[in-house]
N, C-alpha and C positions, 0 to 999 in steps of 0.2 A: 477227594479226587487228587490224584499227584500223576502229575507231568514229567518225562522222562525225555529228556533230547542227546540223541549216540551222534557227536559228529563227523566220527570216522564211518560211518554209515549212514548217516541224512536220515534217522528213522526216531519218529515219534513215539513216545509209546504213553497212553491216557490210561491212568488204572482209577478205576471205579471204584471197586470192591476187594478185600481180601477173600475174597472167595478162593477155592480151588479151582484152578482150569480143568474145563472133562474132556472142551474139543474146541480145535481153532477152523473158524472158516472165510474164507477169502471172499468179502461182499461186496467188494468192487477189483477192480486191479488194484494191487501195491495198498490194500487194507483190510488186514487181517483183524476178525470180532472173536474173543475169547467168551466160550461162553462158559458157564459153572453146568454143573449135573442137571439143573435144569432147565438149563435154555437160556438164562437170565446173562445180561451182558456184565464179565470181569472187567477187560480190558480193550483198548482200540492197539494196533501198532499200523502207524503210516507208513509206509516206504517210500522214499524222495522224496520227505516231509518239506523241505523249502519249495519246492517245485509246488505241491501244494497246496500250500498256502500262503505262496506268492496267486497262484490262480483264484484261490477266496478273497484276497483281499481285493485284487483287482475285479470281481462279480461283484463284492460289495460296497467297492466304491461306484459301481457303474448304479445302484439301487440309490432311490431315491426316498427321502438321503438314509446314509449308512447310519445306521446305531450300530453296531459293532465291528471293530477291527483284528484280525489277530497279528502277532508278533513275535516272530521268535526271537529270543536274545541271545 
């Protein structure tokens, strides 16, 4: 897995696999799922990635207790 942060654009990008991309589809707002020829998941790309996950950290600090934090650097 490799992690991609654009900061002139606030946009994450999670890549799974080297797969080819077939088709991207937008399964929430501002989170776009790259899938390969078969449906199987490439890549994530978040838009307003601080936005976020400023909002996960803060749901998983509210959970009792947190095991995991994210952070961008």
């Amino acid at each position: 897995m490799k992690l991609h942060y654009d900061t002139e654009t606030d946009t994450l990008l999670i890549v799974l696999t080297s797969n080819e991309i077939d088709e991207t589809e937008e399964i929430r707002p501002g989170i776009l799922a790259d899938l390969d020829e078969h449906g199987a998941l490439v890549s994530l790309e978040i838009l307003n990635a601080l936005a976020k996950v400023d909002a996960l950290n803060q749901l998983l600090k509210s959970s009792h207790p947190p095991s995991v934090a994210l952070e961008v650097v």
